[in-house]
C-alpha positions as CSV (number, residue, x, y, z in Angstrom):
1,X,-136.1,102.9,114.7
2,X,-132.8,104.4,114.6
3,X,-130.3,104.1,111.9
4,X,-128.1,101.8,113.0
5,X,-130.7,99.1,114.0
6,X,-132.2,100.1,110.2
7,X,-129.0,99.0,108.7
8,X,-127.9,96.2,110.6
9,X,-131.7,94.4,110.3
10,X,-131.0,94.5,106.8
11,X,-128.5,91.7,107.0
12,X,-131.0,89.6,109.0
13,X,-134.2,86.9,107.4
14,X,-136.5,89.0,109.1
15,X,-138.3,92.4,108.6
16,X,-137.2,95.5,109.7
17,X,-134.6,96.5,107.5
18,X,-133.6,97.8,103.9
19,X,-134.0,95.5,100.7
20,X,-131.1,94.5,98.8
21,X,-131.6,96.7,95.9
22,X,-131.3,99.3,98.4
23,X,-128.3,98.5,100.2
24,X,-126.7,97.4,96.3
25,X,-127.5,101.0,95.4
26,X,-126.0,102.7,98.5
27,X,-122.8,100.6,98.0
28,X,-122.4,101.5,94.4
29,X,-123.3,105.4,95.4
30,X,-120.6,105.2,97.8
31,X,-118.0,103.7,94.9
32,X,-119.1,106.5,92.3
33,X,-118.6,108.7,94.8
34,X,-115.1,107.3,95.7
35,X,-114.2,107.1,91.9
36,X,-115.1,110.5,91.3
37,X,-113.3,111.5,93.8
38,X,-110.0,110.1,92.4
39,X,-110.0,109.7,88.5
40,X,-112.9,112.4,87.0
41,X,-111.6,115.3,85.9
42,X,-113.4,117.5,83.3
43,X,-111.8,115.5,80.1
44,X,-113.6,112.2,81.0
45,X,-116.5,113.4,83.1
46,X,-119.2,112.7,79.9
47,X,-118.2,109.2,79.7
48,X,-117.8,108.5,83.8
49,X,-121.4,110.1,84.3
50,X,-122.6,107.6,81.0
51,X,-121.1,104.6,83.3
52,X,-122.8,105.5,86.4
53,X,-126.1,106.4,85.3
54,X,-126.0,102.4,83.3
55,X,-124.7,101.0,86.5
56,X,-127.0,102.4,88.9
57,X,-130.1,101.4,86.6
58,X,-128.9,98.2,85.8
59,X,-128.1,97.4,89.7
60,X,-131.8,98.8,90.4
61,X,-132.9,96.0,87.6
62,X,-134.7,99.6,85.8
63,X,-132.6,98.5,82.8
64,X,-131.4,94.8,81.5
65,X,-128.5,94.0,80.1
66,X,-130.4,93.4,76.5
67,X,-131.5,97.4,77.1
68,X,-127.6,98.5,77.3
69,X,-126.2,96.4,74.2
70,X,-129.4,97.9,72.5
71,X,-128.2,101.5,73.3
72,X,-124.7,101.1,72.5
73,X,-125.4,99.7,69.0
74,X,-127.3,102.8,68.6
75,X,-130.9,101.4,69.5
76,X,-130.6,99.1,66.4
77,X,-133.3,96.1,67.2
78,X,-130.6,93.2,66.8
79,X,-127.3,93.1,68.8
80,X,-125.2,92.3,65.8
């Protein structure tokens, strides 16, 4: 099946093409790559590569949203 056909199946009710997580994660690759591109520099790349790597799991449903206010609150059990 070529690429093309691939991608635009994916838009269609019917099977043959990618899933939605799939396409979700390409988009927000593409944006990362974009961002990084324009604003990361080597002062705020520890923080921007913290904010991608959430993203990315979150948008691939690896992580919920419970699992991120967990970690910032430094893996306390509540989210006081």
């Amino acid at each position: 099946m070529k690429p093309i056909r691939f991608f635009l199946d994916s838009f269609k009710n019917t099977p043959g093409g990618a899933s939605a997580r799939k396409l979700t994660a390409f988009a927000f690759m593409l944006c990362i790559a974009w961002i990084h591109l324009k604003w990361v520099n080597h002062e705020n790349a520890i923080a921007a590569l913290i904010i991608d790597v959430s993203a990315a799991l979150l948008s691939l449903s690896i992580i919920t949203a419970e699992n991120l206010i967990r970690l910032r609150h430094g893996g306390k059990g509540g989210t006081e």
